[in-house]
N, C-alpha and C positions, 0 to 999 in steps of 0.2 A: 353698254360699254364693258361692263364686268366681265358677260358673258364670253365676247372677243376677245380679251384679255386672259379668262381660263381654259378656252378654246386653243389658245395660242399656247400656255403653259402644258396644256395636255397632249398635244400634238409636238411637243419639243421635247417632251420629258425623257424619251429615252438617249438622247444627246445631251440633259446634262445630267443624266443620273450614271453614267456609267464614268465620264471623268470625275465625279466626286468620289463616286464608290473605289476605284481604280486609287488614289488619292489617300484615303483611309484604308484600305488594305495594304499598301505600299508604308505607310508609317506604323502601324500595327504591326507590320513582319516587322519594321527594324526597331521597333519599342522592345519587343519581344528579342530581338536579338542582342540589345545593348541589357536586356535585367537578366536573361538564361546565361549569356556568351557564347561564346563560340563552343561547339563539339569537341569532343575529346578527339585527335587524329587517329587514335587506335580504332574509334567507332567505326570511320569509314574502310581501314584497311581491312578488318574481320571478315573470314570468307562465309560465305552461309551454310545451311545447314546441309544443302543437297551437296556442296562441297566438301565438308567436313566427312558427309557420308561417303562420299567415294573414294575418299583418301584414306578413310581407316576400311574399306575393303580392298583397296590396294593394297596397304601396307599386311594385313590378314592372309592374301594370295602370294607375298612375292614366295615365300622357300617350298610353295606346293609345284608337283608336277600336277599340270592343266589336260596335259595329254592321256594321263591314264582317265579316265573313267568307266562305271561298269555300265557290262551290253543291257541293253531292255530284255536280253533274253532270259537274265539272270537274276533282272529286278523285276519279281511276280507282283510285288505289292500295287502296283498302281490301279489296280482295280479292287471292288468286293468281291473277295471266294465266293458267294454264293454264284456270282454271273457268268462268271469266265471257266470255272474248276470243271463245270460240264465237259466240255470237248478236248480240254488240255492235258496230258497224259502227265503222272505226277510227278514232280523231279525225285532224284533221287541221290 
């Protein structure tokens, strides 16, 4: 009879282990919520960081002209002189 009996517990067990668990996790959050409180509203309105980043590069760009930039013909440096200096004639 035992057997039948923890045969039948072990084969049920994931139907009533989840509404218990489900149960305890649901009063744990709000145990947790009634002794922290509630968040401060400024926490959620704060923009993140990739946000914050692009607005102080925004604000760094507005009073440049974006249209000048120099030609590659003028900016040598992107390579090492020893690779390139061979065939290129030298400015002057």
């Amino acid at each position: 009879m035992w057997s039948v009996l923890w045969a039948a517990v072990r084969s049920k067990a994931p139907y009533v282990t989840f509404p218990v668990a489900f149960v305890v996790g649901l009063v744990g959050s709000q145990l947790e919520r009634f002794l922290r409180g509630d968040p401060p509203p400024t926490a959620q309105e704060e923009k993140s960081i990739s946000e914050q980043r692009e607005d102080r590069k925004l604000q760094e760009i507005v009073g440049e002209d974006l249209t000048e930039v120099v030609s590659l013909k003028d900016k040598l440096e992107f390579a090492p002189r020893a690779v390139l200096n061979r065939n290129r004639p030298e400015k002057s």
